[in-house]
FIGUMI-652063 format. One line per 8 residues: number of its first residue (from 1); their letters; for each residue x negated, y, z negated of C-alpha. Coordinates in Angstrom, 1 decimal, padded with zeros to 4 digits. Example, Ala and Ser with C-alpha at 12.3 -4.5 7.8 and 13.67 -1.06 7.14 Angstrom:
<nodes>
1	AS	-012.3:-004.5:-007.8 ~ -013.7:-001.1:-007.1 $
</nodes>
This chain:
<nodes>
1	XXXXXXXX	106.4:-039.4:-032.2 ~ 102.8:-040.6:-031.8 ~ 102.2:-044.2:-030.6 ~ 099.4:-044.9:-033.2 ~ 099.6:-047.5:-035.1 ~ 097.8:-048.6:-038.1 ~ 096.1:-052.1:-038.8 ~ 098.8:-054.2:-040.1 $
9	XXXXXXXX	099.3:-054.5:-044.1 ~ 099.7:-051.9:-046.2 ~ 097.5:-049.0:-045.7 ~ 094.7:-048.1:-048.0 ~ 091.6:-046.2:-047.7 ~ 088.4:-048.1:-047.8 ~ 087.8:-047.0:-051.6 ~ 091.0:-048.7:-052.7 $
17	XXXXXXXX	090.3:-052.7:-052.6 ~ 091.8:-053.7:-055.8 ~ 090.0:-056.4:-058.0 ~ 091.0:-058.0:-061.5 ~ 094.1:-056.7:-063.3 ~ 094.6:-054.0:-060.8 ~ 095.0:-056.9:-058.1 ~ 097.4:-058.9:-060.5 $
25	XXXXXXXX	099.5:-055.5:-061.1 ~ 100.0:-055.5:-057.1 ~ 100.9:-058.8:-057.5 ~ 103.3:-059.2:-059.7 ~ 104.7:-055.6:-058.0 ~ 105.1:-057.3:-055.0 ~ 106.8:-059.9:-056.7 ~ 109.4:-057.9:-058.6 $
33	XXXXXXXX	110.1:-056.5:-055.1 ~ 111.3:-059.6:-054.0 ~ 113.7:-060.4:-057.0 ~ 115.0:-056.9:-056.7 ~ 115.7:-057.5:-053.2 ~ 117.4:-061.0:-053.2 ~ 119.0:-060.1:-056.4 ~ 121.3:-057.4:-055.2 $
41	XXXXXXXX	123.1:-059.9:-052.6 ~ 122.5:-063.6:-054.7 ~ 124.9:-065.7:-054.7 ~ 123.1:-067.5:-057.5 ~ 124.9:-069.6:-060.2 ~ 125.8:-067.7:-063.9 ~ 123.8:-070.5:-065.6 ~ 120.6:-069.9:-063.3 $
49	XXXXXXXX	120.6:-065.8:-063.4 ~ 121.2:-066.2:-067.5 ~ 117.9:-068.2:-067.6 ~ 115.9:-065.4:-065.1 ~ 117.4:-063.1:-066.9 ~ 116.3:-064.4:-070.3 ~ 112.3:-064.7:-069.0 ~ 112.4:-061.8:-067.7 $
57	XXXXXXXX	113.4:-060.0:-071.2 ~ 110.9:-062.4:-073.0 ~ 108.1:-060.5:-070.7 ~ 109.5:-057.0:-070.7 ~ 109.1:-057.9:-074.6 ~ 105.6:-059.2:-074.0 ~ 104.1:-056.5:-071.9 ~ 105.1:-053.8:-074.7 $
65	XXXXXXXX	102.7:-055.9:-076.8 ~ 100.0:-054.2:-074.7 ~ 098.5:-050.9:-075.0 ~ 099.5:-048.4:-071.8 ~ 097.6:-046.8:-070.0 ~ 096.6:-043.1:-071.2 ~ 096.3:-041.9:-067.4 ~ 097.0:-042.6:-064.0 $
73	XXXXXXXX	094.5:-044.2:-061.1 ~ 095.6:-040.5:-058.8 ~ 099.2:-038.4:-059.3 ~ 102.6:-039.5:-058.4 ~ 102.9:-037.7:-055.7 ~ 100.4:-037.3:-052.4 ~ 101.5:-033.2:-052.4 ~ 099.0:-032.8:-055.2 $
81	XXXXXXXX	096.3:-035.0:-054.0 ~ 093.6:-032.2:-052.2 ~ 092.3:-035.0:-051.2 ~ 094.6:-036.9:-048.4 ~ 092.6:-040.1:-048.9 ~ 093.2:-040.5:-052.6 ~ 095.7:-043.9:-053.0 ~ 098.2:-043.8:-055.8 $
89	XXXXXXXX	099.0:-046.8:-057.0 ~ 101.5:-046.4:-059.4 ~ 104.0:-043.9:-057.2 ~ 107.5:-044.8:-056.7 ~ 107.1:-044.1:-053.3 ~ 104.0:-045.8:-051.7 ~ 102.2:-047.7:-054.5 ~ 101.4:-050.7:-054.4 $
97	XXXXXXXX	101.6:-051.4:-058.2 ~ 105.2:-050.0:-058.6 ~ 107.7:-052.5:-057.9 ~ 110.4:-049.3:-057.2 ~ 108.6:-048.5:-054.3 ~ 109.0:-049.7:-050.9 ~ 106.0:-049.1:-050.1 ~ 105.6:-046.0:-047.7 $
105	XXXXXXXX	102.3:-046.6:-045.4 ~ 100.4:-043.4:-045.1 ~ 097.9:-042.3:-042.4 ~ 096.6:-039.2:-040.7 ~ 096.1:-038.8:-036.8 ~ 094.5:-035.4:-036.4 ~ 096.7:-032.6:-037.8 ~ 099.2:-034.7:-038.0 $
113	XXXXXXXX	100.4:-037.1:-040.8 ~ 102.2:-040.4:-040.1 ~ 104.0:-042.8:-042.3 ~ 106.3:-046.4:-042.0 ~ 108.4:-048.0:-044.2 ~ 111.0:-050.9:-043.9 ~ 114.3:-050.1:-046.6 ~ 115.7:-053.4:-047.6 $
121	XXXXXXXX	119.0:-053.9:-049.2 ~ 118.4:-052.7:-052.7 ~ 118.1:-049.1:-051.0 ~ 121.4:-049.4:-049.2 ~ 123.9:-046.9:-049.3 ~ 126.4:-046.6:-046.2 ~ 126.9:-050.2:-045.1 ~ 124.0:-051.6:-043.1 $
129	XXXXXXXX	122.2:-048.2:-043.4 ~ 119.7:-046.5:-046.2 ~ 120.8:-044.4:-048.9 ~ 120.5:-040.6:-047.9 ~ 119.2:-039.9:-051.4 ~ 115.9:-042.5:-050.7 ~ 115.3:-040.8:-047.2 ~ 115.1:-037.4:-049.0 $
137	XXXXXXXX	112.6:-038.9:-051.4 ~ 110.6:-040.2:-048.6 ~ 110.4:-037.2:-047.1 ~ 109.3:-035.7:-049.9 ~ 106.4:-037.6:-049.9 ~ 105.8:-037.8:-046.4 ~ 105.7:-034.0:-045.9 ~ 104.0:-033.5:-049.1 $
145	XXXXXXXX	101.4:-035.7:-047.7 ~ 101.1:-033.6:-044.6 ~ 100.6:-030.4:-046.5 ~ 097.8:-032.1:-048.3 ~ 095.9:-031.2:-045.3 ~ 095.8:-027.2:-046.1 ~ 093.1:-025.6:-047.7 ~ 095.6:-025.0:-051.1 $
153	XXXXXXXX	098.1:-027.8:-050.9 ~ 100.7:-027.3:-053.7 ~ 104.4:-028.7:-055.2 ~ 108.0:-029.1:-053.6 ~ 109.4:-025.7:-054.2 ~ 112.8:-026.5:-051.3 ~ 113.4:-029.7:-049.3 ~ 115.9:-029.4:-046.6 $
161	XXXXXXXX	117.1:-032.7:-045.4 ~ 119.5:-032.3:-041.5 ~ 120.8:-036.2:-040.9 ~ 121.0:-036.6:-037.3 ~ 122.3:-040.8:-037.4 ~ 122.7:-043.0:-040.0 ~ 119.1:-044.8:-040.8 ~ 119.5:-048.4:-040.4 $
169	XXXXXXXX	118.2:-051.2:-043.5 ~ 115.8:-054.1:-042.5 ~ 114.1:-052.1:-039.2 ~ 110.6:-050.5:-039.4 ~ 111.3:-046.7:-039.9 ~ 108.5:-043.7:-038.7 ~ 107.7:-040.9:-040.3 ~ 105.8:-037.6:-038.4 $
177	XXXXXXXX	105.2:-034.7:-040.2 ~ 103.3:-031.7:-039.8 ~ 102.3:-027.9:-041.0 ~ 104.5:-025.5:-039.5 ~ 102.6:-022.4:-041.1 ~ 101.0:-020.9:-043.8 ~ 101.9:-017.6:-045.5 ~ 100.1:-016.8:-048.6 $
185	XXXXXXXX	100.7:-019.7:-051.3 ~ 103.7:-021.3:-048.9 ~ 103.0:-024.0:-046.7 ~ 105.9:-024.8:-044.3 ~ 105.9:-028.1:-043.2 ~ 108.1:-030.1:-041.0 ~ 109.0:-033.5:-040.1 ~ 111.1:-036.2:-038.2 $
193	XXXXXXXX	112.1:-039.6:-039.2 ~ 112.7:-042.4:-036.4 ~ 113.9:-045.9:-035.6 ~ 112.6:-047.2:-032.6 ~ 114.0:-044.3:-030.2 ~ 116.7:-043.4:-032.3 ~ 116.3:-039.7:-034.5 ~ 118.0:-040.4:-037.8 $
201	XXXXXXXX	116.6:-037.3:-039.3 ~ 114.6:-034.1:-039.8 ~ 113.3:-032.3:-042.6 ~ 111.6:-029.0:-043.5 ~ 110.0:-028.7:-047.1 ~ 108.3:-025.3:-048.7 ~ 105.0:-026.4:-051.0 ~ 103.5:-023.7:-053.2 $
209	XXXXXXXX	100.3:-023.8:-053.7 ~ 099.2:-024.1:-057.5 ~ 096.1:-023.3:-059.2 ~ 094.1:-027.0:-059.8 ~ 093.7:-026.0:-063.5 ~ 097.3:-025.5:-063.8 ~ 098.0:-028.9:-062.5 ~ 095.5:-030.3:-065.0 $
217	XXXX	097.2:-028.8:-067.6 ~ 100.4:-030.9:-066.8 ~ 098.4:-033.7:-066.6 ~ 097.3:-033.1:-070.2 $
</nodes>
């Protein structure tokens, strides 16, 4: 694994300050992270979760009162970004404006493409450790993001997921990943997720490059 590091925060590009209700969706992201997370192991009183749990369906309730938005700021997924610097804000995976998502920090070093992420409790699945199903989905996104870097980056067609050691909950977690080869519309890609020096897993994904109108067209 490489020793860079980036600046401390969540990563964004320089384009992607956030300002007004884009800001206040982070927020309140961030937020609903928190409750998810102290949720799963409160010891909180029937009469007190009854009342949270009463707001909290009073907003859902509120928030359907407002139109949604007819298209995303960027995709869902960094594998059909072209360009590796685009931030997506709503993905389950690293935005910022989900609350389902960690978030996975992105960056590239090179050819290379790097990514960290701390797994709290509400992604637990062995005791202690994350939930293989999460790590899979990281990868996903991790090696998608590395294939962005082609000249034709495409869409998961196989990820192949080897667990080497149970990944712990609560410590920071590194992703590397990189572009094994090229043939035609495949991109092979590969990558390796760490905990400190500990290996707790690998991955290889196949992409498949796919015509930018086509994508449009799902997007319509």
């Amino acid at each position: 694994m490489s020793d860079e590091k980036p600046r401390s925060g969540h990563w964004e590009p320089p384009n992607a300050k956030a300002s007004g209700a884009w800001a206040q969706r982070r927020r309140l992201a961030t937020a609903m992270r928190d409750v998810i997370e102290r949720l799963v192991t409160s010891g909180a009183p029937e009469e007190e979760l009854r009342g949270a749990a009463e707001a909290l369906e009073r907003y859902a309730g509120h928030l359907e009162t407002h139109p949604r938005l007819l298209r995303r700021e960027g995709f869902g997924e960094t594998s059909t970004a072209g360009d590796v610097a685009e931030f997506f804000d709503m993905s389950p995976l690293i935005g910022l404006s989900n609350p389902l998502s960690p978030p996975i920090e992105l960056w590239i070093d090179g050819d290379r493409a790097f990514g960290r992420v701390r797994f709290g409790t509400a992604y637990e699945g062995p005791p202690g450790h994350v939930h293989g199903g999460f790590i899979a989905a990281a990868f996903d996104e991790v090696l998608g993001y590395a294939q962005s870097l082609s000249e034709s980056p495409g869409m998961t067609g196989r990820l192949t997921v080897h667990y080497r050691s149970p990944t712990p909950l609560d410590r920071e977690l590194r992703f590397e990943a990189w572009i094994d080869r090229v043939e035609g519309r495949k991109i092979i890609t590969r990558g390796e997720l760490v905990a400190g020096e500990l290996l707790c897993a690998e991955a290889e994904g196949l992409f498949v490059s796919v015509d930018p109108e086509r994508f449009r067209a799902l997007l319509d």
